[in-house]
C-alpha positions in Angstrom: -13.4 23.8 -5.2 -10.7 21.0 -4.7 -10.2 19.8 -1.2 -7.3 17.8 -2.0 -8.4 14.2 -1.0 -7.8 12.9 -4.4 -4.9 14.4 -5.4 -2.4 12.3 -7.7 0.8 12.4 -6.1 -0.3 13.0 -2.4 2.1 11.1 -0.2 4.5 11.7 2.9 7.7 13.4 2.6 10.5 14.3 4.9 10.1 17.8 6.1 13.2 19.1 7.5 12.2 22.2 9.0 9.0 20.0 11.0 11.7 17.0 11.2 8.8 14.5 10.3 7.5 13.4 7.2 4.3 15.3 6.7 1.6 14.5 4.1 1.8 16.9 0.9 3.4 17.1 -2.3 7.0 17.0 -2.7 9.2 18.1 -6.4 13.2 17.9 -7.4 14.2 20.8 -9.0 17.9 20.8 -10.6 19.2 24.5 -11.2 22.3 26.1 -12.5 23.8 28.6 -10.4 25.6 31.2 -12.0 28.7 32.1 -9.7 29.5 35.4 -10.8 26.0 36.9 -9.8 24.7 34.4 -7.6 21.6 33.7 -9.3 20.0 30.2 -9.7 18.1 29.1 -13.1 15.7 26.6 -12.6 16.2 23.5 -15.7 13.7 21.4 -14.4 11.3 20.4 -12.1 9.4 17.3 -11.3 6.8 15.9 -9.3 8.2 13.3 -6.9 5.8 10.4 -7.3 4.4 9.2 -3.8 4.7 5.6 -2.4 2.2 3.7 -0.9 2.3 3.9 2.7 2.7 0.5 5.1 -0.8 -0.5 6.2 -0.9 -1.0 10.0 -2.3 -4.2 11.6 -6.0 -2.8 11.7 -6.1 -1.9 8.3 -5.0 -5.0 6.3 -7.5 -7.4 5.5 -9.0 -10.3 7.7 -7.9 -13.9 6.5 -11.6 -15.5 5.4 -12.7 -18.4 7.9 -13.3 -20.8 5.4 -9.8 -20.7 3.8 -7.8 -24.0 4.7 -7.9 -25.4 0.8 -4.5 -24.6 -1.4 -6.7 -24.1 -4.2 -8.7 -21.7 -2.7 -5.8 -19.1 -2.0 -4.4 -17.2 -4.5 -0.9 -17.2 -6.1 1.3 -13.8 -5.3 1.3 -11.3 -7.9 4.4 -11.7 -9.9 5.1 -8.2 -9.7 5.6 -8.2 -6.0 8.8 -10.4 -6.1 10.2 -6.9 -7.8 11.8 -4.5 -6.2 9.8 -0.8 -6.2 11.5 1.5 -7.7 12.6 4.3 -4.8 12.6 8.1 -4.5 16.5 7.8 -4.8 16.0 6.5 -8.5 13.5 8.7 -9.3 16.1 11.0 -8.2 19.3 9.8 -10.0 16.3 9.1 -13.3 15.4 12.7 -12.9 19.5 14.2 -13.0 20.1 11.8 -16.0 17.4 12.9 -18.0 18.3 16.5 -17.5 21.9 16.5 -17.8 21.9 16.9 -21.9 20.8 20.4 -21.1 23.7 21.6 -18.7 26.1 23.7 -20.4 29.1 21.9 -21.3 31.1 24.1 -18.6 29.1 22.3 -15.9 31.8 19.6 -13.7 30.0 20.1 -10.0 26.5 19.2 -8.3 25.8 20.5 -5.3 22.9 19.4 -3.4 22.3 17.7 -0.1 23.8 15.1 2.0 20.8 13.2 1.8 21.8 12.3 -1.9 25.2 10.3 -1.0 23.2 7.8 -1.4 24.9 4.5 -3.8 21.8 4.8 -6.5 22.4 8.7 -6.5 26.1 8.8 -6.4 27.0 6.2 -9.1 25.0 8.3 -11.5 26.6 11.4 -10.5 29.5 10.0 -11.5 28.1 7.6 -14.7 27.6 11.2 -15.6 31.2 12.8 -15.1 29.8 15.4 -12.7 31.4 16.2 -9.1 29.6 16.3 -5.8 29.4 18.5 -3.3 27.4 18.2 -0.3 27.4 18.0 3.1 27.3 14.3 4.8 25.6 13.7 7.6 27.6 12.2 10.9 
């Protein structure tokens, strides 16, 4: 049996109805909705990859004594000068990807106000879809 300890996407996301990010599993499902019976059609759904959380003061690693020469420290990695990629643009990656498969009578997005977002909200429009949503004050 699986305890969960080790599994691959484990991270903290928002949880609206706890109003805290909680550890677990998070996904993005895009749907069409169907007006005239009010049913929703799941397209596609996909794993929100987690991000590594901020390390607190006790947790990062001691500085050696014995440290003082240049040649002894080590150069940054070069891929820490760029920028991570966020949950927004896996977001606005994950609504590109699956737009080919929207019917072609498909002009509005609804989704939450979380997503006015720049990243999110120049794709939704890259992508000559509307948005709907509610903003938060």
């Amino acid at each position: 049996m699986k305890s969960g300890k080790k599994t691959d996407g484990k991270g903290y996301f928002y949880n609206g109805v706890a109003g805290k990010s909680e550890e677990g599993l998070e996904i993005s499902v895009i749907s069409i909705v169907e007006i005239e019976t009010r049913l929703s059609y799941s397209l596609s759904v996909q794993q929100t990859p987690s991000r590594p959380q901020i390390k607190s003061a006790k947790q990062l690693p001691q500085k050696p004594k014995n440290c003082w020469s240049i040649k002894t420290r080590k150069k940054p990695d070069s891929q820490s000068s760029k920028p991570d990629i966020t949950r927004v643009d896996d977001y606005a990656q994950h609504l590109k990807n699956t737009r080919y498969f929207f019917p072609s009578s498909v002009r509005y997005l609804v989704a939450d106000g979380y997503y006015y977002r720049s990243k999110f909200w120049e794709a939704v429009q890259e992508l000559n879809l509307n948005f709907i949503g509610k903003r938060a004050s």
